[in-house]
TORGULUM-471451 format. One record per residue: x, y, z of N, C-alpha, C, O in turn; residue in one letter. Coordinates in steps of 0.001 Angstrom, whole numbers, padded with zeros to 6 digits. Each point is the difference from the previous one (the first is absolute). Layout:
residues N
[atom [X Y Z] [X Y Z] [X Y Z] [X Y Z] "A"];
...
//
This chain:
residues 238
[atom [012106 -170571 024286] [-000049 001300 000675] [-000914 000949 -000780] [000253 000166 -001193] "X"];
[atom [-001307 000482 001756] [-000676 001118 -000704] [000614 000704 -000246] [001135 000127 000460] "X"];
[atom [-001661 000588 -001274] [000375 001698 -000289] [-000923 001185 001296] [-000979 -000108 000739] "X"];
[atom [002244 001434 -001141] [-000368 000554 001074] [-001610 000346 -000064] [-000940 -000078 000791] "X"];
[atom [001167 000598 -002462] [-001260 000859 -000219] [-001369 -001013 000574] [-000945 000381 000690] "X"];
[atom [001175 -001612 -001167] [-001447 -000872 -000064] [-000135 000432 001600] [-000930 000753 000286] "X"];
[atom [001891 -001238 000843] [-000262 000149 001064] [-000121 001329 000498] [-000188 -000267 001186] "X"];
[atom [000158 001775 -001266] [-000261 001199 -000262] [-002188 000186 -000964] [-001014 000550 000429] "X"];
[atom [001289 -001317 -001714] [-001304 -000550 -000263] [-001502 -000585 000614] [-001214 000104 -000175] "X"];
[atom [002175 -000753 000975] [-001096 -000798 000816] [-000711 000870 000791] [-001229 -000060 -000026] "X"];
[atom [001937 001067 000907] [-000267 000905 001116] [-001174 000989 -001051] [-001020 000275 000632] "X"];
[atom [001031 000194 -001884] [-001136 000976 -000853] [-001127 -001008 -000381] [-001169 000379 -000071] "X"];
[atom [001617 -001954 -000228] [-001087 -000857 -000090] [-001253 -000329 000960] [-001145 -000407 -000200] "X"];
[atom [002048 000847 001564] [-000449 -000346 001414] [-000918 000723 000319] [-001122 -000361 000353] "X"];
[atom [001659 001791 -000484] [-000532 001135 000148] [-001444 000266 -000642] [-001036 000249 000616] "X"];
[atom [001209 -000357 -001963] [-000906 -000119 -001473] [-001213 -000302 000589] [-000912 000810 000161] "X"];
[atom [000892 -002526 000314] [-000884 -000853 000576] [-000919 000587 001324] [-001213 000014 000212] "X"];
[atom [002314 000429 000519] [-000692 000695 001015] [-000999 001308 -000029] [-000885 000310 000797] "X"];
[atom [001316 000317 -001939] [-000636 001151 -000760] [-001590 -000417 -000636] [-001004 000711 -000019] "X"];
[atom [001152 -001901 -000406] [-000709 -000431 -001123] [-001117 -000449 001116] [-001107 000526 -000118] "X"];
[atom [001318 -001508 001252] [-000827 -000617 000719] [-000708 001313 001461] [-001115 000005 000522] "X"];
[atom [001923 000629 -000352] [-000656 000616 000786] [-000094 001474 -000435] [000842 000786 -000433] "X"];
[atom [-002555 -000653 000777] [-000639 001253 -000240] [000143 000936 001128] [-000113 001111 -000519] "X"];
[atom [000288 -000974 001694] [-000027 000440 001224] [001303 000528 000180] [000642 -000739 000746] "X"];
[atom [000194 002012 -001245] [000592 000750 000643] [001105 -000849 001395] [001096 -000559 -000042] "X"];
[atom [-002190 000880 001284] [000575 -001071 001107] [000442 -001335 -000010] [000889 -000546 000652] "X"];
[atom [-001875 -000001 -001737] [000987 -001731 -000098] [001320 000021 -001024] [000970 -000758 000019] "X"];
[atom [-001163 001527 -000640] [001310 000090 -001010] [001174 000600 000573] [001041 000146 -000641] "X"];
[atom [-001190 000199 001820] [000774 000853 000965] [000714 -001125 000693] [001175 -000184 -000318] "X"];
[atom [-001698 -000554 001178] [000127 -001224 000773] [000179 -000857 -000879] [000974 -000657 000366] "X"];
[atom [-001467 000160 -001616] [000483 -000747 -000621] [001819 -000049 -000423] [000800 -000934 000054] "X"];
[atom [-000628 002421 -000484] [001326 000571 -000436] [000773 -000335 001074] [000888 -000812 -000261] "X"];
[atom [-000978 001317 001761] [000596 -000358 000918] [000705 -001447 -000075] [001177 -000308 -000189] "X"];
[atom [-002536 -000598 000446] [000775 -001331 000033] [000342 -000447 -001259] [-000123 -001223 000076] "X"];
[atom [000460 001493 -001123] [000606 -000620 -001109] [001534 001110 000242] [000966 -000214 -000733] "X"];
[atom [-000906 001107 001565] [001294 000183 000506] [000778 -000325 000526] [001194 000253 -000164] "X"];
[atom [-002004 -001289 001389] [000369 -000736 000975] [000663 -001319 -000413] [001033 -000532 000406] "X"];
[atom [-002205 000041 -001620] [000679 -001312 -000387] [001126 -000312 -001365] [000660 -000929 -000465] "X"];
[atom [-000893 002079 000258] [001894 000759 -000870] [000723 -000038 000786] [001127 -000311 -000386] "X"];
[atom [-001310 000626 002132] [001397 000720 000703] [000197 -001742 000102] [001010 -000467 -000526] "X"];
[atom [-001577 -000078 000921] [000357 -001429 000504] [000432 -001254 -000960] [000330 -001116 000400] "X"];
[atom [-000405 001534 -001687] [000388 -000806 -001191] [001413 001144 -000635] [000199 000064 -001213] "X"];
[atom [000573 000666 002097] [001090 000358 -000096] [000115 000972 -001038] [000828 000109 -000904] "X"];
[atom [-001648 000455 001159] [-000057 001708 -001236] [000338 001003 000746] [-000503 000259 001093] "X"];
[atom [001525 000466 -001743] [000453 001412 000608] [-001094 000769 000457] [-000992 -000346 -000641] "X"];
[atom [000700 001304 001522] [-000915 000884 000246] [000220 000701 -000818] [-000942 000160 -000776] "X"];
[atom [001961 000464 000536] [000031 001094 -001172] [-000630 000007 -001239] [-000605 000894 -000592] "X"];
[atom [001013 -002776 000123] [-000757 -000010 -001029] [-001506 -000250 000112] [-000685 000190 -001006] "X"];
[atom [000190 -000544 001985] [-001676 000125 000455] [-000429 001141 -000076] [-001080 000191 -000560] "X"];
[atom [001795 000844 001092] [-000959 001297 000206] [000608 000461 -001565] [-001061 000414 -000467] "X"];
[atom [001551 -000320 -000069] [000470 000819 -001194] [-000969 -000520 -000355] [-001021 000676 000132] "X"];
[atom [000829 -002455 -000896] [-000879 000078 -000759] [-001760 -000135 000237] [-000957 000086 -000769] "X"];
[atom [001104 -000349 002293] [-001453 000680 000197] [-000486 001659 -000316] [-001030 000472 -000482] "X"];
[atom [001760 -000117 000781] [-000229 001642 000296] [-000383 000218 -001517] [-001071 000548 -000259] "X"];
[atom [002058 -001032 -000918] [-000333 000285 -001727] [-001246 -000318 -000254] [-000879 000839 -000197] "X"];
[atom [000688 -002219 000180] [-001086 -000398 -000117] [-001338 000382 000530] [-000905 -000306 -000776] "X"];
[atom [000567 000816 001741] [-000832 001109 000905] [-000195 001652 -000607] [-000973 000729 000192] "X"];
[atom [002063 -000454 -000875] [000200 001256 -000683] [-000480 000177 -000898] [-000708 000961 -000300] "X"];
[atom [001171 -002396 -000684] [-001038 -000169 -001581] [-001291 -000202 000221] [-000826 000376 -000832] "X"];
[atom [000379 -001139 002242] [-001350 -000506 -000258] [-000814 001295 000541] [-001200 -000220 -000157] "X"];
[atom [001412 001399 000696] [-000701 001250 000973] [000635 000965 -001292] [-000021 001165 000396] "X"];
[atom [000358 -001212 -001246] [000385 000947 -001246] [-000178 -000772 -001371] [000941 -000171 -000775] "X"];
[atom [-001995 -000199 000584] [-000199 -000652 -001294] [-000148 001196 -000873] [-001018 -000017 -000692] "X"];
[atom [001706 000933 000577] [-000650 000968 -001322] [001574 000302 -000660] [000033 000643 -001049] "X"];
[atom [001049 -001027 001559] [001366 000298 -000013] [-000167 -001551 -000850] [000755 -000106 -000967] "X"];
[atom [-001237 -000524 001115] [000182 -001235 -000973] [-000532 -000174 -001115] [000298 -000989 -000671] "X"];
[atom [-001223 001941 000226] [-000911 000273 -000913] [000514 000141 -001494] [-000436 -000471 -001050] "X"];
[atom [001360 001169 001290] [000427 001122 -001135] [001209 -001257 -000605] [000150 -000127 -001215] "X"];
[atom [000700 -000793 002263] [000438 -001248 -000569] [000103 -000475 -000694] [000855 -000052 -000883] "X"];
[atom [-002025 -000619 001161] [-000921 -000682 -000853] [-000352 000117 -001371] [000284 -000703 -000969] "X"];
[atom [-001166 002047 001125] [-000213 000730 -001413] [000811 000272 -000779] [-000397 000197 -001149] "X"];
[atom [002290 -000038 001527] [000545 000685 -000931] [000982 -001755 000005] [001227 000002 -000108] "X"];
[atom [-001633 -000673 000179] [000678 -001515 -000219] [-000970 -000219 -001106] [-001177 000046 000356] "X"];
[atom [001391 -000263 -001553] [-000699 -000452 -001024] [000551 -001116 -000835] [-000584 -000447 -000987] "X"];
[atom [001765 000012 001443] [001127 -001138 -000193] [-000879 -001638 -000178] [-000782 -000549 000776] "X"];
[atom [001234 000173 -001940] [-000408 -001331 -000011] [000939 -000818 000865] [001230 000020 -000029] "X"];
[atom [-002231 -000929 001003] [000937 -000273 001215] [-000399 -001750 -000746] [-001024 -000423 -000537] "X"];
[atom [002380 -000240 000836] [000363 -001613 -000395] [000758 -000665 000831] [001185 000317 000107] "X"];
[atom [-001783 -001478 000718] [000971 -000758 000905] [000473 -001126 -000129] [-000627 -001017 -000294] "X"];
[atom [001574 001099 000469] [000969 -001471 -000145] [000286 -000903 001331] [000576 000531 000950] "X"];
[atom [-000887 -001585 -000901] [-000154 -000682 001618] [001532 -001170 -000507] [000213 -000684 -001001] "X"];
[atom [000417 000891 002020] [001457 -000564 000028] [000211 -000812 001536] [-000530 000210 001091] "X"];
[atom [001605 -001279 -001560] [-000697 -001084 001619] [001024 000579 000762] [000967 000295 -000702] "X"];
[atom [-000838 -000031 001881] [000703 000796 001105] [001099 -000941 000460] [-000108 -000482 001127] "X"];
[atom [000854 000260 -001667] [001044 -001211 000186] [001010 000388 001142] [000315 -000771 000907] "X"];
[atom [000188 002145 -001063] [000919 000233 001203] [-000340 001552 -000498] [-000852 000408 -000788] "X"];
[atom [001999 000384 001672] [-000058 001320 000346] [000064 000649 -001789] [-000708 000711 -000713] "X"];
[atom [001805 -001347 000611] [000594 000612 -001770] [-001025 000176 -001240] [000232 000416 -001135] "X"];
[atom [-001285 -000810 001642] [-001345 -000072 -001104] [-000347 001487 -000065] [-000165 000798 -000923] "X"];
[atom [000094 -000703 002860] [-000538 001806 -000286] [000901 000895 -000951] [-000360 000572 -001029] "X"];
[atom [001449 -000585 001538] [000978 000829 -001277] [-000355 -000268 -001082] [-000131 000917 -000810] "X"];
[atom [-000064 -001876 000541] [-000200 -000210 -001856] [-001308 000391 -000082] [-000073 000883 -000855] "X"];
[atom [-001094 -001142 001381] [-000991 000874 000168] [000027 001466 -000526] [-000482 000452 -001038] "X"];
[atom [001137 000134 001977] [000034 001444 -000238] [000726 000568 -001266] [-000530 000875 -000685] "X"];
[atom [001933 -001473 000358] [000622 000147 -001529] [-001220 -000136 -000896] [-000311 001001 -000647] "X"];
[atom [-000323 -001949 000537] [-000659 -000440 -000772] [-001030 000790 -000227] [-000341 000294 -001146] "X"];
[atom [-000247 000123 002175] [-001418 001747 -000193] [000878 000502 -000056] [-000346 000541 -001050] "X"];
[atom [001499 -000067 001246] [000574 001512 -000678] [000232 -000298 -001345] [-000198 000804 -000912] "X"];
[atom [000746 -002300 000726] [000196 000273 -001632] [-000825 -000100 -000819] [000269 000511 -001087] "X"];
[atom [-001714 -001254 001259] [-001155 000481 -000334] [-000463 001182 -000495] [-000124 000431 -001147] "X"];
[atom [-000222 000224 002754] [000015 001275 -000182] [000271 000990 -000625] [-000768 000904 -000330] "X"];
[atom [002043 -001024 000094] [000880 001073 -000475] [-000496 -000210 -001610] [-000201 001072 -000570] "X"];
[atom [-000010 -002194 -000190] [000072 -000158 -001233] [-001434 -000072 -000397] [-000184 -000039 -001216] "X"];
[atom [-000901 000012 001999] [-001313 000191 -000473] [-000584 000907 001631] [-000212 -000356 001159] "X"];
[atom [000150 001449 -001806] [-000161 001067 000390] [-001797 000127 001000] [-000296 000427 001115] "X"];
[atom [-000432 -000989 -002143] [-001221 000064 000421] [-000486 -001283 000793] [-001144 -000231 000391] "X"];
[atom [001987 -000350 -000283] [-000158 -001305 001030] [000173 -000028 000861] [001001 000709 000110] "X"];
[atom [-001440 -001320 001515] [000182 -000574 001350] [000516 -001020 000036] [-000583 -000499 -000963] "X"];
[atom [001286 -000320 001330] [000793 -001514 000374] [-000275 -000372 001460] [000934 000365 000715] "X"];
[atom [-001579 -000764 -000277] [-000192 -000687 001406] [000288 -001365 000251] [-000729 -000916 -000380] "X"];
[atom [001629 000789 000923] [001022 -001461 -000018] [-000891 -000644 001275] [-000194 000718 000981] "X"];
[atom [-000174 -001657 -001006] [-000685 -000905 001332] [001214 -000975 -000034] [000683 -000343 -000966] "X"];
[atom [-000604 000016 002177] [000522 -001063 000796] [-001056 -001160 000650] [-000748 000263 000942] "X"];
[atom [000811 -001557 -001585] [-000604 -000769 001028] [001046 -001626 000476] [001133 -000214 -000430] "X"];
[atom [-001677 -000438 001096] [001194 -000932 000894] [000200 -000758 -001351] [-000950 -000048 -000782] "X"];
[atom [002298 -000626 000425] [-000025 -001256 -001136] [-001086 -000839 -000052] [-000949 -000041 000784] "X"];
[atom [001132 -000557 -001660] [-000666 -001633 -000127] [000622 -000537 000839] [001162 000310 000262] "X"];
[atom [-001840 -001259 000349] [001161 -001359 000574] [-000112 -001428 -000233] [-001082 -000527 -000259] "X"];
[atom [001826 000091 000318] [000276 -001566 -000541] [-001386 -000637 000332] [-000813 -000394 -000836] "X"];
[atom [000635 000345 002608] [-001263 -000649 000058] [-001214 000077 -000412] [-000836 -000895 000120] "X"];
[atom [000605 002359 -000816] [-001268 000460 -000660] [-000010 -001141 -001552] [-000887 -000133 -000842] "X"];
[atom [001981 -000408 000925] [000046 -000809 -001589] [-000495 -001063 000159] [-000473 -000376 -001072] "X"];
[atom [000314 -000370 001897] [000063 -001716 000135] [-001295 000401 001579] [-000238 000825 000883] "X"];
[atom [-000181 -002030 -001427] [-001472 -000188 000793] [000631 -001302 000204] [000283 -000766 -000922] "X"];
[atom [000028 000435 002750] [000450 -000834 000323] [-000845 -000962 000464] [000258 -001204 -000030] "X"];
[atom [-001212 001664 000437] [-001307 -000747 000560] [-000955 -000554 -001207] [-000853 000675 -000577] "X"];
[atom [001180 -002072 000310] [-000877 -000275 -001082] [-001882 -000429 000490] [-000406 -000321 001116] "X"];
[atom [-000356 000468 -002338] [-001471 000495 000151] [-000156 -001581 000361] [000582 -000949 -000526] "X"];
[atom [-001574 000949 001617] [-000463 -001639 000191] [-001349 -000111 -000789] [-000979 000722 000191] "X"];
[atom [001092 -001895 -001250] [-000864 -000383 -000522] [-000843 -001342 000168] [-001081 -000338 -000481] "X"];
[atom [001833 -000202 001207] [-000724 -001564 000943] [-001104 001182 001291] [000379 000852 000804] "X"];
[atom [-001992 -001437 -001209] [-001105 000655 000641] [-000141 -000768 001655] [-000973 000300 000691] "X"];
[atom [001678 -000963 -000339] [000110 -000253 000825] [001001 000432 000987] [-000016 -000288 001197] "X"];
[atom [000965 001071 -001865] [001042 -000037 000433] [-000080 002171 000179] [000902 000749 000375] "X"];
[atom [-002108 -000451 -000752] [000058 001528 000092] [-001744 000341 001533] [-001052 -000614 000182] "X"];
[atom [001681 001855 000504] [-000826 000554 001416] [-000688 001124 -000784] [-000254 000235 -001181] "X"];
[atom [000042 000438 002541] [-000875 001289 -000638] [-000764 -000175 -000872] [000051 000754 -000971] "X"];
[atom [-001381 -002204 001043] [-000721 000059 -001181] [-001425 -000301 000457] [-000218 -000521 001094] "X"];
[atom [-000757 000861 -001959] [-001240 -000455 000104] [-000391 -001289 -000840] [000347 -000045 -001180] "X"];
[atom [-000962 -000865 001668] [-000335 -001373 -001049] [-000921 -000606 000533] [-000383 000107 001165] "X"];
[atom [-000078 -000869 -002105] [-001190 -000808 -000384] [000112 -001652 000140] [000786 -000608 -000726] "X"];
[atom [-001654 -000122 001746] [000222 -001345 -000206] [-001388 -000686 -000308] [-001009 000013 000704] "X"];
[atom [001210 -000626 -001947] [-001862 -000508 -000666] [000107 -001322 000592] [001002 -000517 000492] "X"];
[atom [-002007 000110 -000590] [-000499 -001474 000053] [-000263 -000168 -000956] [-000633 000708 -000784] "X"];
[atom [001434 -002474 000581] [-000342 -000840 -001623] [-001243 -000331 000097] [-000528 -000150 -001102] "X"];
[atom [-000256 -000050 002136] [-001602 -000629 -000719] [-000991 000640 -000217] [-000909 -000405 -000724] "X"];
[atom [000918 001628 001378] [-001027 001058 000068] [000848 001458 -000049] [001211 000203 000080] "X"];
[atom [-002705 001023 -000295] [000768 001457 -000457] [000456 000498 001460] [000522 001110 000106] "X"];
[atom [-000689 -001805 000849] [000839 000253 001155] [001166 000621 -000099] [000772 -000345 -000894] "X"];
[atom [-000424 001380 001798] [001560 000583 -000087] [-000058 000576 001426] [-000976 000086 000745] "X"];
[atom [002530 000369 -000495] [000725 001090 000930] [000419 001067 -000120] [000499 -000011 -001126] "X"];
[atom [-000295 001405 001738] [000826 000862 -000988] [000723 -000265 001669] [-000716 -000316 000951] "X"];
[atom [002414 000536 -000811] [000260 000545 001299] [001870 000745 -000958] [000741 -000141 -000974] "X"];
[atom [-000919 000762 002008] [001590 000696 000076] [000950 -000895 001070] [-000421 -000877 000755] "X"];
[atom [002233 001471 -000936] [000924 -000319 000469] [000898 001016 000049] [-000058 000764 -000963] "X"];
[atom [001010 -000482 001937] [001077 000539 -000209] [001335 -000850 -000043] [001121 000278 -000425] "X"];
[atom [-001626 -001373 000996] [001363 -001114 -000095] [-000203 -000640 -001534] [-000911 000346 -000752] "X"];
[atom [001916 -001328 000436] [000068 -000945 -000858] [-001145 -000795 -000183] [-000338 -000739 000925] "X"];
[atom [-000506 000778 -002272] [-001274 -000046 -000223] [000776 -001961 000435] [-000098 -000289 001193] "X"];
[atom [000409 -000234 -001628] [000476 -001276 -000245] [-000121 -000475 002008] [-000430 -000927 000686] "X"];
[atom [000755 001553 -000594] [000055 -000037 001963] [-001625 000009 000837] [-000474 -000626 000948] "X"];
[atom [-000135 001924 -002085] [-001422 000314 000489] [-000586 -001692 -000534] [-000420 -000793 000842] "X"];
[atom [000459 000572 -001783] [-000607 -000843 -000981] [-000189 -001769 001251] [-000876 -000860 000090] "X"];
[atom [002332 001104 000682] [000187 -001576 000514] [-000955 000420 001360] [000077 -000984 000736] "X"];
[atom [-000832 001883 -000166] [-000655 000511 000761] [-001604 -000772 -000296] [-000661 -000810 000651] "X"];
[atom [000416 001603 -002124] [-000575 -000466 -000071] [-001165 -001114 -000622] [-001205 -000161 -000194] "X"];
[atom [002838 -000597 000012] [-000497 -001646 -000042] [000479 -000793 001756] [-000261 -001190 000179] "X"];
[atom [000510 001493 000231] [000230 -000485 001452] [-000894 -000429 001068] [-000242 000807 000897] "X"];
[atom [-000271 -001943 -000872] [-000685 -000622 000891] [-000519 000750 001461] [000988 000511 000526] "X"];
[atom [-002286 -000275 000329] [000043 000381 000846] [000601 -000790 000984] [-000029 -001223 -000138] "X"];
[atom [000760 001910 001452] [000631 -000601 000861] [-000515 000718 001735] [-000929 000799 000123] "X"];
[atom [001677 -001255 000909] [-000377 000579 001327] [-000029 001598 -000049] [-000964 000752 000141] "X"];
[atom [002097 -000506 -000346] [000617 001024 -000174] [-000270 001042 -001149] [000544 001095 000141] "X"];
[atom [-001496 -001349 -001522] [-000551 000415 -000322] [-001651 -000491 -000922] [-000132 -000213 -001205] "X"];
[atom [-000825 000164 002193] [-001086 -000988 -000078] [-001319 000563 -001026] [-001140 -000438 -000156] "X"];
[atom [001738 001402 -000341] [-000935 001110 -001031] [000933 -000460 -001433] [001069 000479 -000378] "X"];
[atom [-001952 -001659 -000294] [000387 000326 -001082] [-000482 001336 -001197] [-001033 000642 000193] "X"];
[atom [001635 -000464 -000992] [000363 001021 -001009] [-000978 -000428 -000834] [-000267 -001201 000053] "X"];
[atom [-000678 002280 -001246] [-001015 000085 -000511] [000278 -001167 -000981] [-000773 -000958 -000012] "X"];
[atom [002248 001018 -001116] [-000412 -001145 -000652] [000165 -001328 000330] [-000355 -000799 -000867] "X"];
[atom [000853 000300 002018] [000235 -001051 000141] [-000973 -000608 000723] [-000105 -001227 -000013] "X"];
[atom [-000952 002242 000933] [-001586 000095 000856] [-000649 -000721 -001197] [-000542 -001094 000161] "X"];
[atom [000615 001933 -001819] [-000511 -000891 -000747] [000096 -000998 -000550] [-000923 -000698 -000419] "X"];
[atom [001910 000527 000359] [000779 -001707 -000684] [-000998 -000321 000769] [-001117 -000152 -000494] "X"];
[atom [001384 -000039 002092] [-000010 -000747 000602] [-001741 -000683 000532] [-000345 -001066 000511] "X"];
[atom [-000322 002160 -000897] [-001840 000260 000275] [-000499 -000982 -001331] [-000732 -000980 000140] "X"];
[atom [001371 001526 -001658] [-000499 -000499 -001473] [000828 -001141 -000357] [-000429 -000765 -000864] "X"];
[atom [001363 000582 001316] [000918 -001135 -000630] [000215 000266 -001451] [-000189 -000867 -000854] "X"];
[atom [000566 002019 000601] [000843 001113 -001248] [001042 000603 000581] [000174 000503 001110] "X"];
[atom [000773 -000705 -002476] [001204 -000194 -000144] [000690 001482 -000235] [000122 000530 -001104] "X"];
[atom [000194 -000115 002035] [000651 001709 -000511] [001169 000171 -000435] [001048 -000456 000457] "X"];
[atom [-001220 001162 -001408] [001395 000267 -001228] [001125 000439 000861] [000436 001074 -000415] "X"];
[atom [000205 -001516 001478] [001204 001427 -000248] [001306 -000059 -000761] [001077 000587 000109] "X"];
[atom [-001654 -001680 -001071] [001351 000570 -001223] [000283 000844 -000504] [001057 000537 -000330] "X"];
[atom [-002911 -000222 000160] [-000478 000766 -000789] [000003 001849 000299] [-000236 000959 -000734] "X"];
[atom [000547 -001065 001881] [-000408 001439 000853] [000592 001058 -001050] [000983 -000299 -000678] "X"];
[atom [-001580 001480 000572] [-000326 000845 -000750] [000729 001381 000908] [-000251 000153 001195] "X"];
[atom [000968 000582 -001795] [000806 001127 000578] [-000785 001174 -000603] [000386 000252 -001142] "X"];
[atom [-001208 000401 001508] [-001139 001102 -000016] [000315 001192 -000171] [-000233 000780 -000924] "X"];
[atom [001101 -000617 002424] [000722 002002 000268] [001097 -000464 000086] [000410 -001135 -000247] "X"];
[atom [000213 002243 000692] [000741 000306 000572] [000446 001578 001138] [-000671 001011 -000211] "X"];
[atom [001533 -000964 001081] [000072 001191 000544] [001194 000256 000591] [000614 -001007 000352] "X"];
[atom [-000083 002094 -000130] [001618 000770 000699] [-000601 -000658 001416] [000803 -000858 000368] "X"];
[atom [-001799 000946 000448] [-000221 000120 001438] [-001155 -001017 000554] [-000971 -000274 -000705] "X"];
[atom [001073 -000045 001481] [-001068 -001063 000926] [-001456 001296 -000059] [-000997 -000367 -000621] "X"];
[atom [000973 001832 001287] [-000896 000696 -000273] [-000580 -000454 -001528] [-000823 -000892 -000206] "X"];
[atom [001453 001719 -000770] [-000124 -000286 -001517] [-001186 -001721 -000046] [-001193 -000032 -000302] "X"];
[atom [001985 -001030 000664] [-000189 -001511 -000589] [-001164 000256 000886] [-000878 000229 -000832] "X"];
[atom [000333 -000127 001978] [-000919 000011 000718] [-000913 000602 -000795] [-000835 -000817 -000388] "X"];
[atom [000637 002013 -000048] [-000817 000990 -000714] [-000338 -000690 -001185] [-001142 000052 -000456] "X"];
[atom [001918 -000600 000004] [-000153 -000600 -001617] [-000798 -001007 000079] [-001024 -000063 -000681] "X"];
[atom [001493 -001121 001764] [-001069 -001217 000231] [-000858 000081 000100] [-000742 -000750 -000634] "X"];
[atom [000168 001825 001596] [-001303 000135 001010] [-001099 000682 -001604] [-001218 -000153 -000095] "X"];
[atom [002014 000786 -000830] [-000566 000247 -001209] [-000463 -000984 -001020] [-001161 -000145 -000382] "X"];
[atom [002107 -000445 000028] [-000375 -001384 -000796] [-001203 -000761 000326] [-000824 -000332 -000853] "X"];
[atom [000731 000056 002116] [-000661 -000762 001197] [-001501 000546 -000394] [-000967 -000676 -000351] "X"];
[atom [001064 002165 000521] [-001338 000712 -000430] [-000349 -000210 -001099] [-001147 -000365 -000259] "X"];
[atom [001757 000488 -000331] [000154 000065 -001418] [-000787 -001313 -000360] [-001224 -000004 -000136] "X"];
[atom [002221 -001399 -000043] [-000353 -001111 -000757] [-000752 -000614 001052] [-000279 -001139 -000377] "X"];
[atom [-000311 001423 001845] [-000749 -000903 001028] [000327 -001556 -000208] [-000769 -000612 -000741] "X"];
[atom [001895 -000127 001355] [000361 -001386 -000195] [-000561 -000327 001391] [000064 000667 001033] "X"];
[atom [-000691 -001992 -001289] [-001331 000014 000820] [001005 -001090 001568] [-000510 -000322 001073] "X"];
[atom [001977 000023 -001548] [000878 -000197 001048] [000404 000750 000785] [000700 -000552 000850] "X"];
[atom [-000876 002122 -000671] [000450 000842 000690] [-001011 000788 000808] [-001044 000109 -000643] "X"];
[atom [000994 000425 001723] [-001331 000898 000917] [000555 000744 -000268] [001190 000281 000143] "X"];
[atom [-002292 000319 -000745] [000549 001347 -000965] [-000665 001271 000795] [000196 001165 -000344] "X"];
[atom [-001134 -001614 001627] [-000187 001402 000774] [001396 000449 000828] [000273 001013 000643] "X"];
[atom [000497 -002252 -000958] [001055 000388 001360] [000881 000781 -001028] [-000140 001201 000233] "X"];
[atom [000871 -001380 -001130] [000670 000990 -000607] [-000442 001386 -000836] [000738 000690 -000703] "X"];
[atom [-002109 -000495 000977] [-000475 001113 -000014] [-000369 000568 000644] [-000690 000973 -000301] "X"];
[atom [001083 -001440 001944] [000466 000134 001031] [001200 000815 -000385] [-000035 001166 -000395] "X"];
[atom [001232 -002007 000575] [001303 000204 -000335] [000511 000964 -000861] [001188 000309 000085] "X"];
[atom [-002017 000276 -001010] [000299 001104 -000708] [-000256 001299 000349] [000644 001042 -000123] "X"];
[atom [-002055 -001400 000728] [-000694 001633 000608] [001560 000204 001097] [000787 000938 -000132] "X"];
[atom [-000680 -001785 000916] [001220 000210 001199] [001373 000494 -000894] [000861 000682 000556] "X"];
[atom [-000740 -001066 -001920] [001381 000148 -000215] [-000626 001518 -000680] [000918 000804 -000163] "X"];
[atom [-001917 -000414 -000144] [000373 001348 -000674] [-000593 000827 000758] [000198 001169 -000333] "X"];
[atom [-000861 -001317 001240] [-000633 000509 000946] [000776 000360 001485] [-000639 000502 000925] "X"];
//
């Protein structure tokens, strides 16, 4: 369960933002509106909407009443961040800046609250795959043993999956063989894919696309038509 204040908080955070992003008088107007609207509908008192809109509107159209604040706060301010476990934290919170307070005079105490740790943040359940066959999202390299012949291509599936692609015989159904096996099959050389080479990597198919079509430029492997993925790049950033 939150606290009241954080949820009271949120509504000056809200506000803040809206202040901050819009320059225009009229949009900050309409903006304010509907961040009223979507308070009333996430079960906030009106009362407490307009009270603390109306404050917040007051400080920000009277900044000179805040001035003098400021200036006469000369307090060394120190915060202590405590994990928000249940309601009873805030109380001890507040004991805790008064008794502060009270005993060092020239000090501020600002108690933060943030959510616990949790168990699952401890243990990384998903272990890292280190079999290269067995990891996607990658860019790689397939050489030929007899000559400086190579491939660069990407995958988002299981490189080990891409890999049986392309060693796979042409058939009816797909009668275009694949660049290195076009060459096996032209030179009667033997292509490594034991050997295949893991290059990039990327979060996204965009990303792995961008990265290949680079390499490609980059190292020109004379297995790949390299106008077509410089093709493929102008389109992806373009």
């Amino acid at each position: 369960m939150t606290d009241r204040k954080y949820k009271i908080g949120l509504i000056y955070c809200l506000l803040d933002r809206i202040w901050k992003i819009c320059s225009d008088k009229k949009d900050r107007e309409l903006e304010v509106e509907k961040l009223k609207a979507i308070l009333a509908k996430n079960d906030y008192p009106s009362e407490i909407i307009k009270k603390e809109t109306e404050k917040f509107l007051k400080n920000r159209t009277n900044n000179s009443t805040e001035v003098p604040q400021i200036l006469a706060n000369d307090k060394a301010v120190k915060y202590l961040v405590l994990p928000h476990v249940n309601n009873k934290v805030i109380d001890y919170g507040k004991r805790l800046r008064i008794f502060v307070e009270s005993n060092f005079t020239n000090l501020e105490l600002k108690v933060v609250f943030v959510a616990p740790l949790e168990m699952r943040n401890l243990f990384k359940f998903k272990d890292k795959v280190t079999d290269k066959f067995k990891q996607s999202l990658v860019v790689y390299r397939i050489n030929c043993s007899n000559c400086k012949s190579f491939y660069i291509g990407k995958t988002e599936r299981i490189l080990g999956n891409r890999l049986k692609e392309h060693c796979r015989k042409p058939t009816a159904k797909t009668p275009n063989p694949n660049a290195p096996y076009k060459h096996s099959a032209q030179t009667g050389h033997d292509i490594d894919y034991e050997g295949i080479e893991i290059i990039d990597r990327a979060d996204s198919n965009f990303k792995l696309c961008i990265k290949e079509t680079l390499h490609i430029i980059e190292s020109k492997p004379d297995l790949n038509t390299l106008c077509k993925n410089e093709f493929d790049l102008k389109t992806l950033i373009f």
